[in-house]
N, C-alpha and C positions, 0 to 999 in steps of 0.2 A: 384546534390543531395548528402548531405555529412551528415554523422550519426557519430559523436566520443564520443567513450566511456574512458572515463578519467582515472577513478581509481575503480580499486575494492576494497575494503576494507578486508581484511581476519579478521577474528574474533579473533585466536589464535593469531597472531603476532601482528595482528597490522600492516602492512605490507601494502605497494601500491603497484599492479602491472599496467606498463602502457601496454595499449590496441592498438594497431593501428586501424588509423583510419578507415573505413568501409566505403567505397562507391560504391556506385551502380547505376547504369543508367535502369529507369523505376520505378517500386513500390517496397515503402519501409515496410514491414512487419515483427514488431516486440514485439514478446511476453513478457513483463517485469510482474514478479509474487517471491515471498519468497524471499522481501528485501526492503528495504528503497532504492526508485529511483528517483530523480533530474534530472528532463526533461526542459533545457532551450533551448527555440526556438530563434536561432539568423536570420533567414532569412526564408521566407515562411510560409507554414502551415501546420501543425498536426493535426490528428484527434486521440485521444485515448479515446478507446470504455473499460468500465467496464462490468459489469453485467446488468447494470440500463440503460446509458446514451453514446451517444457520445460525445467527447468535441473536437470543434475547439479549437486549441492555435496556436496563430497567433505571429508573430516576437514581441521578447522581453517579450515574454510568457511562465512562472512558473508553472509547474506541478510536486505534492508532491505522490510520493504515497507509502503507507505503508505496511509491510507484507501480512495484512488480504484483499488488493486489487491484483486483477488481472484483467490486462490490457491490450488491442493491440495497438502499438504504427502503424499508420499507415500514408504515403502520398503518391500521386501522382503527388505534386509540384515539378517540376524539378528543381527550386532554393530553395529547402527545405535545411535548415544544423540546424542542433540540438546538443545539448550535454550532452549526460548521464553520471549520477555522482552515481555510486551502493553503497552500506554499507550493510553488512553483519548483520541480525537482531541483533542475540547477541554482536557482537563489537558495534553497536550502541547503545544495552541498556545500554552495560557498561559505555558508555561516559557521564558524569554529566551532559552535558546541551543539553541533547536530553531530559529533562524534560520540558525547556519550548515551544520547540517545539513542544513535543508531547499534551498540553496544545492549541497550534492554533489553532494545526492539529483536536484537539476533535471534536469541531461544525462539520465539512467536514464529518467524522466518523461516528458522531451519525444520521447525515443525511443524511449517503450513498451516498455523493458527492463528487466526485474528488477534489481535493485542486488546485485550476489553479485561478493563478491572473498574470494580466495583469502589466507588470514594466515597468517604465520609458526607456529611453535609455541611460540614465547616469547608473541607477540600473540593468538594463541588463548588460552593459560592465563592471563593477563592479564587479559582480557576476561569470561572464566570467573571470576575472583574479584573481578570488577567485580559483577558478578549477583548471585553468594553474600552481597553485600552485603546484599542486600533480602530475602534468604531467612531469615537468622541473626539470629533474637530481635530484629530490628528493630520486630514489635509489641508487646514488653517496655513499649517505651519509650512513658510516658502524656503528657509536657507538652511537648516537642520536636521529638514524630516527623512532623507533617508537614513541618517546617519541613529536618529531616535527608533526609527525602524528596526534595523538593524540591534539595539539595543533592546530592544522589547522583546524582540524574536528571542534573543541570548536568553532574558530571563523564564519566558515562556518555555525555551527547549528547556532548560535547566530544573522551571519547576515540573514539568511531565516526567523529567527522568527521574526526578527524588520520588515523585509519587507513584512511577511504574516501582520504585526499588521499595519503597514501603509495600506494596501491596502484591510483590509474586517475589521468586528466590533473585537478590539483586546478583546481576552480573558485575565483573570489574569495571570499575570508573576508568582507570586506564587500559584506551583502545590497545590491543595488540597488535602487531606486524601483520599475524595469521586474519585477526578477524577485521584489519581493515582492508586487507588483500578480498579476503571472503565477501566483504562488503561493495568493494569495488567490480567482484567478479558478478556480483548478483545483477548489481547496475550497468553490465556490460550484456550479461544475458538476457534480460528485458528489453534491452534496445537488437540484440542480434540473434537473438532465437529460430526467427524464422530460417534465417539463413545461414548459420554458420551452427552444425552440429559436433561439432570434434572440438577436442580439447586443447590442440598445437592453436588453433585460431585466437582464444581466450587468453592462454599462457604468454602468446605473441605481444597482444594487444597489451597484459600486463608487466611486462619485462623478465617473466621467471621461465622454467622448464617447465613442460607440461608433467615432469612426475614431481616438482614441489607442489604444483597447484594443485595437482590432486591428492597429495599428502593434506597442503593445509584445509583441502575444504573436506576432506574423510574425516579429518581429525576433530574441524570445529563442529558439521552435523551429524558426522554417524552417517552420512551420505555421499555419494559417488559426484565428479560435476556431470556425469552421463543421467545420472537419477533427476537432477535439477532441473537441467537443460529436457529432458523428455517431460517433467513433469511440465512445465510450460508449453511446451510442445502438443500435449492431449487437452492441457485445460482450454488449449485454443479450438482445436480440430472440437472435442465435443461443443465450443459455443457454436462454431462457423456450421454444424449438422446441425444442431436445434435450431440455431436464429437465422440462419441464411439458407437461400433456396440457390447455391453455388453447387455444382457437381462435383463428384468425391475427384475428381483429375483436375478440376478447379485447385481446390483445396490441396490435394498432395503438391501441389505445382504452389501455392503461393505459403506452406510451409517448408520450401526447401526440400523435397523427399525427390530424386532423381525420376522417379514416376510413382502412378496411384498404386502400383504393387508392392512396391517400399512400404509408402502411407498405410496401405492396408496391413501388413504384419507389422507394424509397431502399433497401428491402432488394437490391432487383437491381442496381441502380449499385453498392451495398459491396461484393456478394460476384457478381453473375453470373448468380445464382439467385433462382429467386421463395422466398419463406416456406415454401409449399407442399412445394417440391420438395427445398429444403433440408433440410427435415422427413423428408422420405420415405428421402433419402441418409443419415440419420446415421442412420436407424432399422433 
């Protein structure tokens, strides 16, 4: 059972640090969340569970996931070996062609689906010595290497998104106004969720009216920005009931809800269940 983590990306420099490798004999359990993560499965099988969904990804198996996901990377396969590729959100916005990437990645997004497609084994090996790039004496190099960084990244973003458009219905290669507004507003509601529930806050933040914003994000998901901003809003409240022993006026108070009786009717409209009771059922 073999887990390698290739390169971290630092945001400030720019910089590769290499990881060594991680193995472990028995279960592999691992929480990837606050970062663009490239999960390629070379042998065996993964399970990575979201909020929604579990996903098998089975050998020669691409999983993308972006800041606003949080995921446990999990196996029990003893010939499981994988290989995570991290980037730092802000170094990654700053790189010019995580536009059309982040363009693929949208449909996955707006449908609260993990991005996992199934590759070749030509394009699995391929992609594998795409990685080894960043792995191999690339901190040798003293007066170039953010710069070759930076370039490496380019081709990397570039080959994922050829290979997300081979393998599910490709989006347009040119970003639109709508969906880099939408893109923007996603990476706004991830950092401000907790605390800012109205759509005037959003629209402020991004120089438009609050009924463009909500035209253009009705229009690119089929969804409301009140649906997006709540669904974040329960994916949290349910981890903070199962994984934390905080009291529900704790919790309505550190998601922004005016008190826990706010908290409690938007929890029961989500799920059916009061906080309480939700509590009590996964316990």
């Amino acid at each position: 059972m073999e887990l390698s983590l290739i390169a971290h990306l630092e945001a400030e420099k720019g910089t590769v640090h290499d990881v060594a490798c991680h193995a472990a004999s028995g279960r592999v359990k691992l929480k990837l969340e606050n970062g663009f993560f490239f999960v390629l499965v070379t042998k065996g099988t993964v399970t990575l569970s979201d909020a929604y969904h579990p996903y098998n990804v089975r050998t020669s198996g691409l999983a993308i996931l972006t800041p606003s996901i949080t995921a446990t990377l999990c196996s029990n396969d003893p010939h499981f070996k994988a290989t995570l590729f991290y980037i730092v959100p802000q170094y990654f916005d700053s790189l010019p062609d995580s536009h059309p990437l982040y363009s693929q990645l949208s449909p996955f997004l707006s449908a609260y689906r993990l991005p996992v497609v199934g590759l070749s084994n030509a394009e699995c090996d391929y992609l594998q010595k795409t990685f080894a790039l960043f792995a191999n004496n690339l901190s040798d190099f003293r007066f170039y290497r953010n710069g070759m960084v930076r370039q490496l990244c380019s081709f990397l973003l570039l080959q994922t998104t050829d290979l997300l458009c081979r393998h599910t219905q490709p989006e347009s290669l040119c970003v639109s106004r709508s969906k880099e507004l939408f893109r923007e507003f996603k990476r706004l509601a991830t950092t401000h969720y907790r605390r800012h529930h109205t759509i005037p806050f959003y629209a402020d933040m991004l120089h438009v009216t609050p009924t463009y914003l909500s035209r253009v994000v009705k229009q690119t998901t089929g969804r409301t920005v009140r649906f997006h901003l709540s669904e974040l809003l329960c994916a949290d409240a349910r981890r903070l009931l199962e994984c934390t022993d905080m009291d529900i006026k704790e919790i309505a108070n550190l998601l922004g809800f005016s008190d826990q009786s706010a908290f409690a009717k938007f929890f029961v409209k989500k799920t059916s269940l009061s906080p309480l009771k939700y509590r009590n059922e996964r316990k």
